[in-house]
C-alpha positions as CSV (number, residue, x, y, z in Angstrom):
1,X,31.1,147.4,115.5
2,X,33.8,148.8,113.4
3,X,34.9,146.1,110.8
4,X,37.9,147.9,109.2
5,X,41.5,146.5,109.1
6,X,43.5,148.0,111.8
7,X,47.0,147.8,110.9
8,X,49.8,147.3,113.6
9,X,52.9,148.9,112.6
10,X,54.4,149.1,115.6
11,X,55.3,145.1,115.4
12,X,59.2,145.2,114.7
13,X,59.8,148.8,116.5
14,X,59.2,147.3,119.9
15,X,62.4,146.8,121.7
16,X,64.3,147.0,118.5
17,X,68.1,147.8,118.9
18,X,71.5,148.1,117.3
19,X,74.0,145.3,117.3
20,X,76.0,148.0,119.2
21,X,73.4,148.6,122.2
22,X,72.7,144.6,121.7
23,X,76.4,144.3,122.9
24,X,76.7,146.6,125.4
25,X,73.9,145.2,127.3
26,X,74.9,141.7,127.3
27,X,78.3,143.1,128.4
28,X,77.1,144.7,130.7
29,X,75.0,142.3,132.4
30,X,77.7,139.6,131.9
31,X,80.3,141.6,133.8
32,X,77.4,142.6,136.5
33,X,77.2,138.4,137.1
34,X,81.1,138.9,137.6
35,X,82.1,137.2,134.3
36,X,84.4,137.8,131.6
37,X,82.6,139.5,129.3
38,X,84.6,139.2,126.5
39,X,85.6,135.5,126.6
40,X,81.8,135.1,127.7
41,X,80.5,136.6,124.0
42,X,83.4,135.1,122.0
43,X,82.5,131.7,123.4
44,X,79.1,132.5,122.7
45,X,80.0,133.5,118.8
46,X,82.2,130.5,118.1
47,X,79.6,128.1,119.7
48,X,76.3,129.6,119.2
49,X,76.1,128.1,122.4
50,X,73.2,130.7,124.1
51,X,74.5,129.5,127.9
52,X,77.3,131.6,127.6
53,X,75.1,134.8,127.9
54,X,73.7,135.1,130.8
55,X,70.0,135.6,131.5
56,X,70.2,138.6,133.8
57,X,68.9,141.7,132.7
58,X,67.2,139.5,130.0
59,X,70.9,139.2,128.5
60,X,70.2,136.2,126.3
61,X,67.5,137.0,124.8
62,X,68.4,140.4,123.8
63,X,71.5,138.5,122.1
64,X,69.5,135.7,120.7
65,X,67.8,138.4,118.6
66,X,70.9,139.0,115.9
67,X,71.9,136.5,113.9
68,X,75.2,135.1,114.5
69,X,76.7,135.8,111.2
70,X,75.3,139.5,111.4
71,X,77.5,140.0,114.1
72,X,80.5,139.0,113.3
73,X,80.2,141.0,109.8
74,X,79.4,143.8,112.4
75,X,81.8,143.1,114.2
76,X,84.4,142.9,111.0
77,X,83.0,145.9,109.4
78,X,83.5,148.0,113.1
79,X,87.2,146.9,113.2
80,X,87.7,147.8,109.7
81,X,85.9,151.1,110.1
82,X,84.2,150.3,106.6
């Protein structure tokens, strides 16, 4: 039996994504559900609350993965182009 330490370093590069392609998928599946999209995420960013993202397409999750805070800098810094 082979006793060595295997190391995993594959751990955070699973399903990892951009606050960009974070957004466009929850867009996305928000307006596939027939939503607003928009007032959907900024009532989600104001709140925190996660019902405003929808679970289709495993929406709120994928959202729930960024920190409120580190979007909206994001979301600043993208406006600003800085």
């Amino acid at each position: 039996m082979d006793r060595q330490t295997r190391m995993y370093d594959n751990f955070d590069r699973v399903e990892q994504k951009t606050i960009e392609e974070i957004l466009n998928i929850v867009y996305e599946a928000l307006e596939e559900r027939g939503y607003n999209a928009i007032d959907q995420m900024v009532g989600f960013i104001l709140s925190g609350d996660p019902s405003y993202i929808t679970s289709h397409n495993n929406a709120r999750n994928v959202m729930g993965r960024i920190e409120r805070d580190d979007l909206v800098e994001e979301l600043i810094r993208s406006y600003l182009k800085k």
